[in-house]
C-alpha positions as CSV (number, residue, x, y, z in Angstrom):
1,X,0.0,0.0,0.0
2,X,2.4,2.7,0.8
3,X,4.5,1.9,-2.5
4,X,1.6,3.5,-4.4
5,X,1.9,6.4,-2.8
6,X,5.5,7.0,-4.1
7,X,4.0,8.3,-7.1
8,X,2.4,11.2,-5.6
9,X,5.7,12.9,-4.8
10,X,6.6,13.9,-8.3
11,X,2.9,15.1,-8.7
12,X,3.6,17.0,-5.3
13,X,6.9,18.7,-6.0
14,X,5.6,19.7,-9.5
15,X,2.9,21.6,-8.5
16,X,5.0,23.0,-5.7
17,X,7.2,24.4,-8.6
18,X,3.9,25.1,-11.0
19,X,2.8,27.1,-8.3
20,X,6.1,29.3,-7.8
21,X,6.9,29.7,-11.3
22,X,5.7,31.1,-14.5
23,X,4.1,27.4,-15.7
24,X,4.0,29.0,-19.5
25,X,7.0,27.3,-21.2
26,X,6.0,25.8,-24.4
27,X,4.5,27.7,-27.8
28,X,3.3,25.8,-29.8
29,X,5.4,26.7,-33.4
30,X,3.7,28.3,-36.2
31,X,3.1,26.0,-39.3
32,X,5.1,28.0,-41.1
33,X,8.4,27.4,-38.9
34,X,8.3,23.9,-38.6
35,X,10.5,22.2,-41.0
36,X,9.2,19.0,-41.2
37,X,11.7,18.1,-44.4
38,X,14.6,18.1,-42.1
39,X,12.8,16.0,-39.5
40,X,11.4,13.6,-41.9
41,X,14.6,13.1,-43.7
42,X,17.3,13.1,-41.3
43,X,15.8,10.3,-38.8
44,X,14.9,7.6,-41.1
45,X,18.9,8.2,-41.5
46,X,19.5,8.2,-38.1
47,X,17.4,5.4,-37.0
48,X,19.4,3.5,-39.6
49,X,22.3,4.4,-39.0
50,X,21.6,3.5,-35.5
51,X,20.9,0.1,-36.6
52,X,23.8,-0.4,-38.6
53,X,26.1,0.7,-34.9
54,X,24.3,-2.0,-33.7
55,X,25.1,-4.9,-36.0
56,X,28.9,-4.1,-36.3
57,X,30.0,-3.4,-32.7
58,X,27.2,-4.5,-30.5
59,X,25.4,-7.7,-31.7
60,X,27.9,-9.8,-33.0
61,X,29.5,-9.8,-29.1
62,X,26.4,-11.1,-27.6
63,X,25.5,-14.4,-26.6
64,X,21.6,-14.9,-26.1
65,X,18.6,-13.0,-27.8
66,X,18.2,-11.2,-24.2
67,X,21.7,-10.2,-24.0
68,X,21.7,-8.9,-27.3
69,X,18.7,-6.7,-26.7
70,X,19.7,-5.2,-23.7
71,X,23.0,-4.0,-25.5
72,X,21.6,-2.8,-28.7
73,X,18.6,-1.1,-26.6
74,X,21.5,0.3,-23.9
75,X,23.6,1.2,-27.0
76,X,21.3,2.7,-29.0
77,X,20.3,5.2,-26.1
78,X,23.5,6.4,-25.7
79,X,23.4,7.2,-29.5
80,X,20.5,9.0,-29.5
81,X,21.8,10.9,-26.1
82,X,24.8,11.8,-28.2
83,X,22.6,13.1,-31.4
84,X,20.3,14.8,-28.6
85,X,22.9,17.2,-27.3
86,X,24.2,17.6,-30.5
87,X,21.2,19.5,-31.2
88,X,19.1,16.6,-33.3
89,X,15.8,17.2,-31.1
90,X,12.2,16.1,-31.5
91,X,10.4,18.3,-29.5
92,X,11.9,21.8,-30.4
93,X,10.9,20.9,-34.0
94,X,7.6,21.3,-33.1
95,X,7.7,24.1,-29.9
96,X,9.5,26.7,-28.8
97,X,9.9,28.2,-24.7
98,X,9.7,31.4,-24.8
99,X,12.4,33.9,-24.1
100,X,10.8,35.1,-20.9
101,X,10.4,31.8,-18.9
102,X,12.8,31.1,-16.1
103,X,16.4,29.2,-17.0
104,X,15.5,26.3,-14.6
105,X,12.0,25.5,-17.1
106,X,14.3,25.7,-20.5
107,X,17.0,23.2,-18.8
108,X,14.1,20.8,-17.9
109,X,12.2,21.4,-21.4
110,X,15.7,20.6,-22.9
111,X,16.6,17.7,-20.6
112,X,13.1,16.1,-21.4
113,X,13.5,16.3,-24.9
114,X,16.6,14.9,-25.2
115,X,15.9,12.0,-23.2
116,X,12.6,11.9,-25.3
117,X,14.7,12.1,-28.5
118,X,17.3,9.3,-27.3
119,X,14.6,6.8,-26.4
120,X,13.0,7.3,-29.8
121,X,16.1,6.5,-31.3
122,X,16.6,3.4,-29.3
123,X,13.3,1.9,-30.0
124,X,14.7,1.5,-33.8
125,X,12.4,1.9,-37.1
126,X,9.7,0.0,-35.9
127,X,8.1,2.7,-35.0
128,X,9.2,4.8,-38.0
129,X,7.6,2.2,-40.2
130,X,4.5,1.6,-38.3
131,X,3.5,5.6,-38.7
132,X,4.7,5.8,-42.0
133,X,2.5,2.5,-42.6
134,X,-0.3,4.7,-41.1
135,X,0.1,7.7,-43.4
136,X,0.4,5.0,-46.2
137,X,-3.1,3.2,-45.4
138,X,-4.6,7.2,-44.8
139,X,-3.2,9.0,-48.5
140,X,-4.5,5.7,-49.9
141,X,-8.2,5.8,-48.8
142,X,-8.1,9.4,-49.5
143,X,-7.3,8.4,-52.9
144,X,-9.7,5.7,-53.2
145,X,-13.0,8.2,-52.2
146,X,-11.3,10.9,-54.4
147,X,-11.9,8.0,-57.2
148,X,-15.3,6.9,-56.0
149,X,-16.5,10.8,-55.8
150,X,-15.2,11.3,-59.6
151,X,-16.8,8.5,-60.3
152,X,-20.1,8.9,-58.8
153,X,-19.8,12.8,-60.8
């Protein structure tokens, strides 16, 4: 029972902090700033690239499937914490903290989104594939009730 309760104390000390601090951080980014072209063509790359790391020095010293997923997994982390700080970001793609807001909310924004960025990374194309499966299956209905409207004109 009282191991449940653990989880209150980060709700606890962040709305201590909410409720000293400004608790506006994030704008959302107009449409007109995002570049998605960078996004969408740099971490396919990455992702494989990623992979590739992984075949060469991590998976040919492991012994058991469970062994050789905990290394790629820890491995592929610390790439993506690497591309992270080097400025490859998910988040700020998309939002930006304005100039206003206290240092201690831009170092946790930042913090968050590199860890977001790096554990991304290390969960490997699978996900890439499965939302670019998604936006497959979606431009291809739209195509198929574009045909059955022109044909029903």
């Amino acid at each position: 029972m009282k191991s449940k309760f653990i989880y209150l104390i980060p709700v606890a000390i962040a709305a201590l902090i909410l409720s000293k601090t400004n608790s506006e951080m994030i704008l959302l980014k107009s449409v007109d700033k995002i570049n998605l072209g960078t996004l969408l063509m740099t971490f396919p790359v990455i992702l494989a690239l990623t992979e590739r790391f992984n075949e060469i020095f991590v998976v040919s010293k492991s012994n058991t499937k469970e062994d050789t997923i905990f290394k790629t997994s820890i491995a592929s982390f610390c790439v993506g914490i690497v591309l992270a700080i080097a400025g490859f970001r998910i988040l700020e793609t998309f939002m930006e903290i304005p100039l206003e807001v206290h240092s201690l909310q831009k170092g946790i924004f930042k913090f968050i989104d590199t860890v977001l960025t790096a554990v991304v990374i290390a969960g490997g194309t699978d996900g890439w594939h499965q939302l670019v499966g998604i936006l497959q299956d979606i431009t291809k209905n739209k195509r198929e009730e574009f045909k059955q409207v022109k044909i029903d004109d």
